[in-house]
N, C-alpha and C positions, 0 to 999 in steps of 0.2 A: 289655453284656459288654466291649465296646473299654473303655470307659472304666475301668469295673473290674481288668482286667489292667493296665494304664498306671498304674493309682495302686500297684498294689501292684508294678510293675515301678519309678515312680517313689520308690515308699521304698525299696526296696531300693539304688537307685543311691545317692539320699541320704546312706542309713546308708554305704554303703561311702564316699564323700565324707568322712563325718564322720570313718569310721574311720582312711580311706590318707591323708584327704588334705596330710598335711604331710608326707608319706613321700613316695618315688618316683610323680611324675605318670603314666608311662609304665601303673605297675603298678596305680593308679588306673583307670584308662582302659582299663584290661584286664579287671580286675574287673567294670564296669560295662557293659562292653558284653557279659560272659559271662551277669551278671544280666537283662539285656534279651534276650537271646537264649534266656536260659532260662525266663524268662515270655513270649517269643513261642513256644515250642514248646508250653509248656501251655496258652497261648489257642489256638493250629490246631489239637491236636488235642482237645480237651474244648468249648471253646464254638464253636469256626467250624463256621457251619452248612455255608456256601459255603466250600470250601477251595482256591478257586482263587488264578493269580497276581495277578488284578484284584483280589481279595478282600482278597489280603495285603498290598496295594502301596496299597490304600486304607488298612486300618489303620495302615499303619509311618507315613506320611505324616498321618496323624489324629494317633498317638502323637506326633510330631515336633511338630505344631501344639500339642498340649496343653502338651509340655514348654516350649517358648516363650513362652504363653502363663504357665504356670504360676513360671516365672524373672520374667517383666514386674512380675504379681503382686505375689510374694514381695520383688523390689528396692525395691518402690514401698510397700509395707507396711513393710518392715524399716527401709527409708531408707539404704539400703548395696547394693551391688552383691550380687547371687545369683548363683550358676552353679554350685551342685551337680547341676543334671542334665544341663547339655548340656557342663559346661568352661567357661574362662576364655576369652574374646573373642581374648584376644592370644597362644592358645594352639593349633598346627597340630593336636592333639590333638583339639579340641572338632570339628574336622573326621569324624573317625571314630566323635564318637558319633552326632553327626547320621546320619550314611549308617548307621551301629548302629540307630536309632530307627526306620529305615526301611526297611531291610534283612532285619532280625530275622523279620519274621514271614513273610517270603517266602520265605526257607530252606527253611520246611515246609511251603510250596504244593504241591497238588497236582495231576498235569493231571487233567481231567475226564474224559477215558476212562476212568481210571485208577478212577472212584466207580462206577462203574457195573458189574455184574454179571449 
């Protein structure tokens, strides 16, 4: 299920890249990490079994690898540089989507007293 939520959090960031991305980087960047954050709320709450912080600090950080991964990929394939999902290398911005990527899904941690009833 991590990986499922990441591909469909992954096109989405994509598509918005394709859309903003010769517009305002800022509003880019903005977009994208609302997308990641709004596919981290529908993974915690529909598929996390476990919805703790260990839980979610392991996916945002799985999601982060993937995208990395998935950028190596796609440059080496393409034969041109890629970075629709994390940002441009030489860009303070791609900073926030990182900590985005990994952040996201710990938002909607919850502590575990909190499941129990």
């Amino acid at each position: 299920m991590v990986v499922l939520f990441w591909i469909i959090a992954a096109l989405i960031v994509a598509c918005a890249e394709g859309t903003l991305g010769h517009g305002s980087p800022v509003a880019c960047v903005a977009l994208k990490t609302c997308a990641i954050v709004m596919v981290a709320f529908v993974y915690m709450r529909l598929a996390a079994i476990e919805m703790s912080l260990d839980h979610a600090l392991l996916v945002g950080v799985t999601w982060l690898l993937l995208a990395m991964v998935a950028e190596i990929v796609e440059t080496r394939h393409l034969g041109h540089d890629w970075f629709e999902l994390l940002g441009s290398p030489d860009s303070a911005l791609r900073n926030v989507l990182m900590i985005a990527w990994i952040v996201a899904p710990a938002l909607f941690a919850r502590n575990g007293e909190g499941l129990q009833r």
